[in-house]
PDB file of N, CA, C and O in Angstrom:
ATOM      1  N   UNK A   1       4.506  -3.528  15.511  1.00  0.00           N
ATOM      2  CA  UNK A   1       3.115  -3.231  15.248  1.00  0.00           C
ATOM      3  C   UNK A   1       2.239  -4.225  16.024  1.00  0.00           C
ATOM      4  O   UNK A   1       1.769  -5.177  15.401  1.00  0.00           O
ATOM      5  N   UNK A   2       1.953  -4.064  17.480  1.00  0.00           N
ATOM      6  CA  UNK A   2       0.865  -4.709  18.027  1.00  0.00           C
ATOM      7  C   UNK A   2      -0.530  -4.301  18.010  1.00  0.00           C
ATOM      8  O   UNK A   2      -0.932  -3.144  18.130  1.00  0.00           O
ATOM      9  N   UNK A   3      -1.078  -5.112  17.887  1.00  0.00           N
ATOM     10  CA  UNK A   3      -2.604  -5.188  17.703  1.00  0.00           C
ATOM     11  C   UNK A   3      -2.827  -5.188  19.210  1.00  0.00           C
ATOM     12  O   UNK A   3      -2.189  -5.872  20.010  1.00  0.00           O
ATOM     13  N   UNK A   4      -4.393  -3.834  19.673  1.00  0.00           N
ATOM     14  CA  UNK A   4      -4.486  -4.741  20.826  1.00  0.00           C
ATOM     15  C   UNK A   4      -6.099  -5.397  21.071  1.00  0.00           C
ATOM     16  O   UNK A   4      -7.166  -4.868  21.381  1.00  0.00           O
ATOM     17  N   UNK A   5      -5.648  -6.965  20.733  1.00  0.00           N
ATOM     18  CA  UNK A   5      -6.973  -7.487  20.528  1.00  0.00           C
ATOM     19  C   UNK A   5      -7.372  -8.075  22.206  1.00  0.00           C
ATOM     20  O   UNK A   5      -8.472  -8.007  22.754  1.00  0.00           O
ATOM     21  N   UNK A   6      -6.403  -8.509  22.627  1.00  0.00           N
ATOM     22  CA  UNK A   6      -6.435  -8.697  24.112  1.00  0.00           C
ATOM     23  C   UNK A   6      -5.725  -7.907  25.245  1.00  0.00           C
ATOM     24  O   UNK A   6      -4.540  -7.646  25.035  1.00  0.00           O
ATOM     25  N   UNK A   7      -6.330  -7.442  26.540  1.00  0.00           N
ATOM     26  CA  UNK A   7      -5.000  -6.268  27.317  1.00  0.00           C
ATOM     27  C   UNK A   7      -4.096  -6.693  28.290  1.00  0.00           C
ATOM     28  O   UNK A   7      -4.327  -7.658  29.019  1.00  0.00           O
ATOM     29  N   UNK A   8      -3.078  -6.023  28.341  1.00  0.00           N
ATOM     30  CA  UNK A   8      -2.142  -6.577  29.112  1.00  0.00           C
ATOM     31  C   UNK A   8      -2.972  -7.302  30.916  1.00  0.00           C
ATOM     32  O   UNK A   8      -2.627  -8.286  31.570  1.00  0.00           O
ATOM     33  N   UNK A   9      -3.805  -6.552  31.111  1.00  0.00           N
ATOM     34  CA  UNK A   9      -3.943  -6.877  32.340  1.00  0.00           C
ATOM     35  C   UNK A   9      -4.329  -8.150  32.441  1.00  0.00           C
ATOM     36  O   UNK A   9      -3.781  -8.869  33.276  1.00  0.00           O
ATOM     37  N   UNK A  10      -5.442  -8.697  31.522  1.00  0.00           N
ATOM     38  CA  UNK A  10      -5.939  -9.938  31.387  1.00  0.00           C
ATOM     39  C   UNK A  10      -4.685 -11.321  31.773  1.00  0.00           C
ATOM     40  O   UNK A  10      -4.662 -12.214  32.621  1.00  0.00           O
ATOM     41  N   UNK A  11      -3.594 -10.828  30.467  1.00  0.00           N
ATOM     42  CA  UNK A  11      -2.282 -11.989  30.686  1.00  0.00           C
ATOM     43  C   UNK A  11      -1.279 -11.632  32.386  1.00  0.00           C
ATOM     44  O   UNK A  11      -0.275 -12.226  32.780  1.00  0.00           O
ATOM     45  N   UNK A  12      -1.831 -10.783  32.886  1.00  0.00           N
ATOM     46  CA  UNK A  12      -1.371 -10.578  34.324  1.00  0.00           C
ATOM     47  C   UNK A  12      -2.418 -11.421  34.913  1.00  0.00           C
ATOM     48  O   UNK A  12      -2.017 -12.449  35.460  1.00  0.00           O
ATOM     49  N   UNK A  13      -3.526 -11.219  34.911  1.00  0.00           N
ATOM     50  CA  UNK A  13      -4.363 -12.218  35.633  1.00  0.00           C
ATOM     51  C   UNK A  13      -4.254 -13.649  35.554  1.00  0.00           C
ATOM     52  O   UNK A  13      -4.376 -14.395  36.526  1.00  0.00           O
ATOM     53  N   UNK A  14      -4.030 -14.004  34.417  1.00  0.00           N
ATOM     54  CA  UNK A  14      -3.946 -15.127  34.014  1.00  0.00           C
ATOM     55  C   UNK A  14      -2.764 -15.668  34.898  1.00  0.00           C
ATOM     56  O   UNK A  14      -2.962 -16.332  35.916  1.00  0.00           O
ATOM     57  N   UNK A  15      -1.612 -15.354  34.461  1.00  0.00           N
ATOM     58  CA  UNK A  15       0.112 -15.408  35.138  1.00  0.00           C
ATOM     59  C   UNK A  15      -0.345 -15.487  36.504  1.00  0.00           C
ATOM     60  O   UNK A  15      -0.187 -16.569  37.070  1.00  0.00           O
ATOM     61  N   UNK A  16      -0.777 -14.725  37.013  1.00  0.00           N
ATOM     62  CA  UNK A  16      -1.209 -14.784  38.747  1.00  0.00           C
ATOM     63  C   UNK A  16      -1.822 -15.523  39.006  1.00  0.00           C
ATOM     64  O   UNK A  16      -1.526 -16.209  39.985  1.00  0.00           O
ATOM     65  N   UNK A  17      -2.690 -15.712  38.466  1.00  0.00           N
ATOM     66  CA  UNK A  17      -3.596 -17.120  38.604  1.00  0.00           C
ATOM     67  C   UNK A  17      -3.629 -18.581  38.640  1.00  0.00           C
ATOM     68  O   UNK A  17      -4.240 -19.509  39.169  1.00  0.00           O
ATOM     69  N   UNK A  18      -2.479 -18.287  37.654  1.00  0.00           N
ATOM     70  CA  UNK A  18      -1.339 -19.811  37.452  1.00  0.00           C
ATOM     71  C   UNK A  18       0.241 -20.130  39.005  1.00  0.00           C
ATOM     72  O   UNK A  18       1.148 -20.955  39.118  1.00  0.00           O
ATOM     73  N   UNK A  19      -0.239 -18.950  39.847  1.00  0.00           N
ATOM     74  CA  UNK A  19       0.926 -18.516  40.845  1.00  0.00           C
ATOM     75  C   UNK A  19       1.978 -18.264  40.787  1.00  0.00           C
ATOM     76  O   UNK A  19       2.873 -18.793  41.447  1.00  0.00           O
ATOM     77  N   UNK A  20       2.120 -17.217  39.812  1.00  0.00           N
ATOM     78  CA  UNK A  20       3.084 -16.231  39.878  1.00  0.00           C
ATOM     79  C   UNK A  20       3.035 -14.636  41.013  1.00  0.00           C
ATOM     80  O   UNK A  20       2.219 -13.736  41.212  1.00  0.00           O
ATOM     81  N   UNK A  21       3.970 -14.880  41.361  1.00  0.00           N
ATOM     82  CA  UNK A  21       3.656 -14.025  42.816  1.00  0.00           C
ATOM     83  C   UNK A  21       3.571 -11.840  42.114  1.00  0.00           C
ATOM     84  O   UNK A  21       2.822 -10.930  42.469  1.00  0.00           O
ATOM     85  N   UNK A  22       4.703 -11.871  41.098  1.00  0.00           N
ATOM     86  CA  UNK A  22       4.733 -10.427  40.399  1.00  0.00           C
ATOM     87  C   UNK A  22       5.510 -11.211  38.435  1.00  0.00           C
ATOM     88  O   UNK A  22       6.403 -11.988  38.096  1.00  0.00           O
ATOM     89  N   UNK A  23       4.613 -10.489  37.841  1.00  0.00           N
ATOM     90  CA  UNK A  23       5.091 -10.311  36.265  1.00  0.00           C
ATOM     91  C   UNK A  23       5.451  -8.966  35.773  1.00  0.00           C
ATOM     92  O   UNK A  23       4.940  -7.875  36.028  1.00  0.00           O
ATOM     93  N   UNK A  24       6.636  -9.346  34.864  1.00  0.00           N
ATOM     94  CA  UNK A  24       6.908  -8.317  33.943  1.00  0.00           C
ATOM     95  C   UNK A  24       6.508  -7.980  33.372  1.00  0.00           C
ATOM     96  O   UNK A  24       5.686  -8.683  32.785  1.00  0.00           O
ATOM     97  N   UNK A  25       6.686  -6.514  32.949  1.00  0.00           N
ATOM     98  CA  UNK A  25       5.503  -5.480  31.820  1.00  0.00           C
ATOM     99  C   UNK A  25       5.966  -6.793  30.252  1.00  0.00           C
ATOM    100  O   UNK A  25       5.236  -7.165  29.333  1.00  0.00           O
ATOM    101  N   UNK A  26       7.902  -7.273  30.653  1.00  0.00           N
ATOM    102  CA  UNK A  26       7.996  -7.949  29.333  1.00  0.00           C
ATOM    103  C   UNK A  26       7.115  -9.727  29.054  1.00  0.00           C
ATOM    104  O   UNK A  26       6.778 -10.434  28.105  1.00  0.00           O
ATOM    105  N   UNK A  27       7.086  -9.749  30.245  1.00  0.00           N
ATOM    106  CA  UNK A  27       6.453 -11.170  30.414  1.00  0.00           C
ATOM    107  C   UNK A  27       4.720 -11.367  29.904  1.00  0.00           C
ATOM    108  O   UNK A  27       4.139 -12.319  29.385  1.00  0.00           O
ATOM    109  N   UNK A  28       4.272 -10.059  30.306  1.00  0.00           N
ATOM    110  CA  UNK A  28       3.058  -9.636  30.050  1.00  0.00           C
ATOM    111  C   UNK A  28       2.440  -9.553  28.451  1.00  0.00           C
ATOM    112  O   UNK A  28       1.332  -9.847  28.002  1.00  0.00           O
ATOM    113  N   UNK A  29       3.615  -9.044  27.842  1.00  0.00           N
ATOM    114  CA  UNK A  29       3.628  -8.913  26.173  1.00  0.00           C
ATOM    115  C   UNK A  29       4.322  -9.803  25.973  1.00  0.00           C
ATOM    116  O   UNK A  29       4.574  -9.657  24.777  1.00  0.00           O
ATOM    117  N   UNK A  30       4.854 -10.690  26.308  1.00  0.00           N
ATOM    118  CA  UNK A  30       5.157 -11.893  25.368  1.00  0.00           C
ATOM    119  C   UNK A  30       3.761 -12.905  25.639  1.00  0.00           C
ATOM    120  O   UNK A  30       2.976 -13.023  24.699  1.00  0.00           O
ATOM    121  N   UNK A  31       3.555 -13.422  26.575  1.00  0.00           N
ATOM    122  CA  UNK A  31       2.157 -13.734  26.771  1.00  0.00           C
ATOM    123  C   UNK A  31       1.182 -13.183  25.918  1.00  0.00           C
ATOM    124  O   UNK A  31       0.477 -14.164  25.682  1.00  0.00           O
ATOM    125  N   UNK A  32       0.838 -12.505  25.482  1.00  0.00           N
ATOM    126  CA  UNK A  32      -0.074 -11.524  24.318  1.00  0.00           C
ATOM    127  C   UNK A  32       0.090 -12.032  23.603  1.00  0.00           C
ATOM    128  O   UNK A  32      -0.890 -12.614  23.138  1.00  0.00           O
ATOM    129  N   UNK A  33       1.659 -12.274  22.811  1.00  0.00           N
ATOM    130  CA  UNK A  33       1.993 -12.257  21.658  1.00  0.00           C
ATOM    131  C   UNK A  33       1.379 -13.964  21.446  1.00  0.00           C
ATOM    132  O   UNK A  33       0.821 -14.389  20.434  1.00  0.00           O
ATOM    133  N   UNK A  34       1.621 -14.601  22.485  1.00  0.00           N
ATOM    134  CA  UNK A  34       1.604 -16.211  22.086  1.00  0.00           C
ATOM    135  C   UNK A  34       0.157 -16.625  22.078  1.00  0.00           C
ATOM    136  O   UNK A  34      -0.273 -17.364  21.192  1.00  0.00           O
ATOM    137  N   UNK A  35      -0.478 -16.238  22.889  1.00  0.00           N
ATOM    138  CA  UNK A  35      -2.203 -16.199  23.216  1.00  0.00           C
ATOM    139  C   UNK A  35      -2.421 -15.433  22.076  1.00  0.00           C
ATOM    140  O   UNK A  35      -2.853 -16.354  21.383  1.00  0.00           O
ATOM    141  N   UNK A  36      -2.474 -14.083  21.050  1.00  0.00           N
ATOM    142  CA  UNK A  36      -2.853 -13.717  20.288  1.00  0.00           C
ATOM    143  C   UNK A  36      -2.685 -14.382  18.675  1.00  0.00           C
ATOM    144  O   UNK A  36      -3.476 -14.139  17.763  1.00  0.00           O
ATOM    145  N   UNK A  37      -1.621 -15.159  18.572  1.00  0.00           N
ATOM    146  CA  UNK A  37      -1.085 -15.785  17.563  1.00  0.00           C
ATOM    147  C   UNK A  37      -1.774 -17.099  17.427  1.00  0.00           C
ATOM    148  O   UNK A  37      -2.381 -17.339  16.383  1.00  0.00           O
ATOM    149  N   UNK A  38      -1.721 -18.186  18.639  1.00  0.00           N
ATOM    150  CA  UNK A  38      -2.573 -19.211  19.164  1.00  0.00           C
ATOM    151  C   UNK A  38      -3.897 -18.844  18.458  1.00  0.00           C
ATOM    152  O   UNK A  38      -4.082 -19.245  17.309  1.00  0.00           O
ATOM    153  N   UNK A  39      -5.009 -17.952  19.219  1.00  0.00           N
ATOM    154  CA  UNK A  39      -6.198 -17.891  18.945  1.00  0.00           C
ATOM    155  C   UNK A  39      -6.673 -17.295  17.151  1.00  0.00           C
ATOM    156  O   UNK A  39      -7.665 -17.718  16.558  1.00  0.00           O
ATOM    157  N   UNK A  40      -5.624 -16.191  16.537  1.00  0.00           N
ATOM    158  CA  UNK A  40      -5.930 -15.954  14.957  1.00  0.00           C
ATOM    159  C   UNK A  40      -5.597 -17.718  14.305  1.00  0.00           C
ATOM    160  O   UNK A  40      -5.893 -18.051  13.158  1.00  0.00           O
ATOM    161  N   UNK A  41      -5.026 -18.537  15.198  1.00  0.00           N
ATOM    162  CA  UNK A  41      -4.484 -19.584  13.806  1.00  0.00           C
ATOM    163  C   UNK A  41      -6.092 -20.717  14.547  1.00  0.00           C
ATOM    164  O   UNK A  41      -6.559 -21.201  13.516  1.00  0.00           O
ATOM    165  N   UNK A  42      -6.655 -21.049  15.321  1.00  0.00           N
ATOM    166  CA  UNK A  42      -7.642 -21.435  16.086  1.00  0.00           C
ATOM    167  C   UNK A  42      -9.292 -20.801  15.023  1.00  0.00           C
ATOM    168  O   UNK A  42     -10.180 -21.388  14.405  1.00  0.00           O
ATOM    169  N   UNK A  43      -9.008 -19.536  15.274  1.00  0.00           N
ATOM    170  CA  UNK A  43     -10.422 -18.877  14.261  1.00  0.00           C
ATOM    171  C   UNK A  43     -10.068 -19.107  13.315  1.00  0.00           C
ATOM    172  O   UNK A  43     -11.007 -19.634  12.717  1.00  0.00           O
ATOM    173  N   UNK A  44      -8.791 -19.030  12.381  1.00  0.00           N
ATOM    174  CA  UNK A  44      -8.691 -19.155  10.722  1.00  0.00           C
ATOM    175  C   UNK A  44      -9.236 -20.411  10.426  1.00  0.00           C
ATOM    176  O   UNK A  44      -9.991 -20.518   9.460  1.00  0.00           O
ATOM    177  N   UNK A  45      -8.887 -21.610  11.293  1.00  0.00           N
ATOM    178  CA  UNK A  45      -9.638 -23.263  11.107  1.00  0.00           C
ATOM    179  C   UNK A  45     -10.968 -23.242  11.062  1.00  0.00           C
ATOM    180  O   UNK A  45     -11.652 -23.586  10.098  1.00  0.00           O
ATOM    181  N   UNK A  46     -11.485 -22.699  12.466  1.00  0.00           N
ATOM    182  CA  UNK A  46     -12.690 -22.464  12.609  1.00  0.00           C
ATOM    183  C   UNK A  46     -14.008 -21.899  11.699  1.00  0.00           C
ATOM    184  O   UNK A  46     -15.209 -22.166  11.666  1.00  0.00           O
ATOM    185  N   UNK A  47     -12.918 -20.775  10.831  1.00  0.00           N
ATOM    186  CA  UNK A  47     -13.943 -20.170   9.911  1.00  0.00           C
ATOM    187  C   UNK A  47     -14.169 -21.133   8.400  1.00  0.00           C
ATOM    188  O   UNK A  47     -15.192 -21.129   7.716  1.00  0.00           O
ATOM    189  N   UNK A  48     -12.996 -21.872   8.150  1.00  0.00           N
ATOM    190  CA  UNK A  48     -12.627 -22.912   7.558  1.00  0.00           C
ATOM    191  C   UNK A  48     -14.341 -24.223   8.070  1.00  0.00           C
ATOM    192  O   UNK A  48     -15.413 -24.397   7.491  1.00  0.00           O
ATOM    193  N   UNK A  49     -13.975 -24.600   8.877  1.00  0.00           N
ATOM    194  CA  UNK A  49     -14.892 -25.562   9.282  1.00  0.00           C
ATOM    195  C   UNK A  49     -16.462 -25.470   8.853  1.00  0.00           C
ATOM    196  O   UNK A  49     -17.139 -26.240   8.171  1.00  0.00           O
ATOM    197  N   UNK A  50     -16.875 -23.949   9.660  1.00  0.00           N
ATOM    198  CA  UNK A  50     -17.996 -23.643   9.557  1.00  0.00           C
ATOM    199  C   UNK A  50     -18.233 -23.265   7.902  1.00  0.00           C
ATOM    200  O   UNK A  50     -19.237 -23.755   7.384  1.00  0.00           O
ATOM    201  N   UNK A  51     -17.435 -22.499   7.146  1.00  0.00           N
ATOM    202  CA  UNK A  51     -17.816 -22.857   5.566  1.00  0.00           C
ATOM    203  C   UNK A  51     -17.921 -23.929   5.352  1.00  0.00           C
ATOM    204  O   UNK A  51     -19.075 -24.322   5.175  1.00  0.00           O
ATOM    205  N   UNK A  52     -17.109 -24.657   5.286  1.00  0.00           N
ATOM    206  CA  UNK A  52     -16.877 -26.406   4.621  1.00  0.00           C
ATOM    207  C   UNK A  52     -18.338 -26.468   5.377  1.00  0.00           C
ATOM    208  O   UNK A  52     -18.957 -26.411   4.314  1.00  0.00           O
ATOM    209  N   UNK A  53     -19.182 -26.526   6.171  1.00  0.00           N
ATOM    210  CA  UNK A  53     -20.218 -26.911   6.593  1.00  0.00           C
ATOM    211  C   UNK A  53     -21.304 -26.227   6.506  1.00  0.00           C
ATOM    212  O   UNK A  53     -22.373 -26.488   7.056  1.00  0.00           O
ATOM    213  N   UNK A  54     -20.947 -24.932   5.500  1.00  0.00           N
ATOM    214  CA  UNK A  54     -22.159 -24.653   4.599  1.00  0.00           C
ATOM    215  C   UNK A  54     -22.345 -23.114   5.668  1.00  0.00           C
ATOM    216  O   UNK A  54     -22.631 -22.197   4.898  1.00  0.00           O
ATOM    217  N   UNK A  55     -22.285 -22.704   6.819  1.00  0.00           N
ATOM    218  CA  UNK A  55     -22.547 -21.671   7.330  1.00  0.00           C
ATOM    219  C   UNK A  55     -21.859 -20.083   7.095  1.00  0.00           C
ATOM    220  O   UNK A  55     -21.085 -19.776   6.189  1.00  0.00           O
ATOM    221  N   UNK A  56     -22.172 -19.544   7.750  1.00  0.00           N
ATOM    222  CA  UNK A  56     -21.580 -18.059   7.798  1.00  0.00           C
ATOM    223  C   UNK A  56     -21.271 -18.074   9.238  1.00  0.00           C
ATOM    224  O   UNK A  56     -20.206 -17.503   9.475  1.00  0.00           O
ATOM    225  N   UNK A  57     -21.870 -18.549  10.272  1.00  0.00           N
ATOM    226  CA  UNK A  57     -21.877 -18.089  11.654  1.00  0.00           C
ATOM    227  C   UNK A  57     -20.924 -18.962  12.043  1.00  0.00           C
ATOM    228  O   UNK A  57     -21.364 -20.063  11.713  1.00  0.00           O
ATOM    229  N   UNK A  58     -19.908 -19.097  12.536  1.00  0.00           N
ATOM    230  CA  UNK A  58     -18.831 -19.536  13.898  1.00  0.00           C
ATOM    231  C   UNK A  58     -19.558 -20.251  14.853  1.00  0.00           C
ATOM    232  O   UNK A  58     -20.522 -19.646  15.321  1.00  0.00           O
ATOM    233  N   UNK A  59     -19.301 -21.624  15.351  1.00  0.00           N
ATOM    234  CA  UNK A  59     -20.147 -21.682  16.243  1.00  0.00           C
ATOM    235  C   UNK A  59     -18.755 -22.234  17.203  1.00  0.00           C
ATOM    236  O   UNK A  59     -17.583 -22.380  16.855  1.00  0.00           O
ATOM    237  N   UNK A  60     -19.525 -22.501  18.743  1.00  0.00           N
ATOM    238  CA  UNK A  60     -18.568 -23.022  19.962  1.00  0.00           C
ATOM    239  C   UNK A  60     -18.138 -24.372  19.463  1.00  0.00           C
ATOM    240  O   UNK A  60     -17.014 -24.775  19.762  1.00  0.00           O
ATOM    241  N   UNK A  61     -18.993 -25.150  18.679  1.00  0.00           N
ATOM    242  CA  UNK A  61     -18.300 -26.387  18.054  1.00  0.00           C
ATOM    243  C   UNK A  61     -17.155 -26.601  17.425  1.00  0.00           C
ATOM    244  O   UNK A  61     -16.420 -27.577  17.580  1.00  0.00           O
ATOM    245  N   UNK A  62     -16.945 -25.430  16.505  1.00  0.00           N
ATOM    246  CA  UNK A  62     -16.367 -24.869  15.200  1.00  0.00           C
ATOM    247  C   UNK A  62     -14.916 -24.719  16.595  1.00  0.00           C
ATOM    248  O   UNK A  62     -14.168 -25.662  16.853  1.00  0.00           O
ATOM    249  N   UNK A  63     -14.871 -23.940  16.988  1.00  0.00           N
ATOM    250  CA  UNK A  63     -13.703 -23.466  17.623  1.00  0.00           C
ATOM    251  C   UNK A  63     -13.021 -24.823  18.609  1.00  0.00           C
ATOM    252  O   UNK A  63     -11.836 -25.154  18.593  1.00  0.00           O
ATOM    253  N   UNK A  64     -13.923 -25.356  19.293  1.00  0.00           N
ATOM    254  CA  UNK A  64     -13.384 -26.501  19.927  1.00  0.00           C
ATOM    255  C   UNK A  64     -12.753 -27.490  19.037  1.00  0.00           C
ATOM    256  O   UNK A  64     -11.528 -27.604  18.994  1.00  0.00           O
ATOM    257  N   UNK A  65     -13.441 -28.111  18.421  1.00  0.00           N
ATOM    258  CA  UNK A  65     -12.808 -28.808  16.857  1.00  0.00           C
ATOM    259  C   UNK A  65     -11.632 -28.220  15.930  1.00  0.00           C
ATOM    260  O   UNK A  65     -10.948 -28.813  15.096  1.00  0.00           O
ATOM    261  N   UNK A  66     -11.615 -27.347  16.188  1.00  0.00           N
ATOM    262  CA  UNK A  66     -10.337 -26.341  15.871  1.00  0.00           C
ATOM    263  C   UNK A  66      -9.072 -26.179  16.297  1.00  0.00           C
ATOM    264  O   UNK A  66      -8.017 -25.946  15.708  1.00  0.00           O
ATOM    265  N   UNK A  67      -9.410 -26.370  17.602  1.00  0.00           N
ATOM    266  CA  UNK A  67      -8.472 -26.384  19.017  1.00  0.00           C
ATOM    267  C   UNK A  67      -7.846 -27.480  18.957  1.00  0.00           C
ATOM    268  O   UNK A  67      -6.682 -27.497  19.357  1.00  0.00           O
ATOM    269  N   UNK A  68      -8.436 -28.640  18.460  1.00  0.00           N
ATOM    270  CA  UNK A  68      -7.463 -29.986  18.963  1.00  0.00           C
ATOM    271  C   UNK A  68      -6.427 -30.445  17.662  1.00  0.00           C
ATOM    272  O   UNK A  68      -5.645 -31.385  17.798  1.00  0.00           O
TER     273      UNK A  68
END
């Protein structure tokens, strides 16, 4: 059951970008999987933060502070 919150092509760009010369359709979805898992556990803190600090709105602070 994949979600598709991000598309395959994006984690091809990315992979290429990093100089990979050709990626797999499987390389492509495992990349998804790790970038998609990464970023839900990143916002769950984030939304965490910004309550504990009294808001409703997410901010770029919230997520960076999250990140580390």
């Amino acid at each position: 059951m994949s979600k598709r919150l991000i598309p395959l092509a994006a984690m091809e760009k990315i992979l290429k970008g990093s100089g990979a010369e050709r990626v797999s359709d499987k390389a492509k979805a495992a990349m998804k999987e790790v970038i998609e898992e990464i970023a839900e556990d990143i916002a769950g803190r984030a939304v965490k933060l910004a309550h504990h600090a009294g808001r409703k709105t997410v901010k770029g602070s919230d997520i960076k502070l999250a990140s580390k």
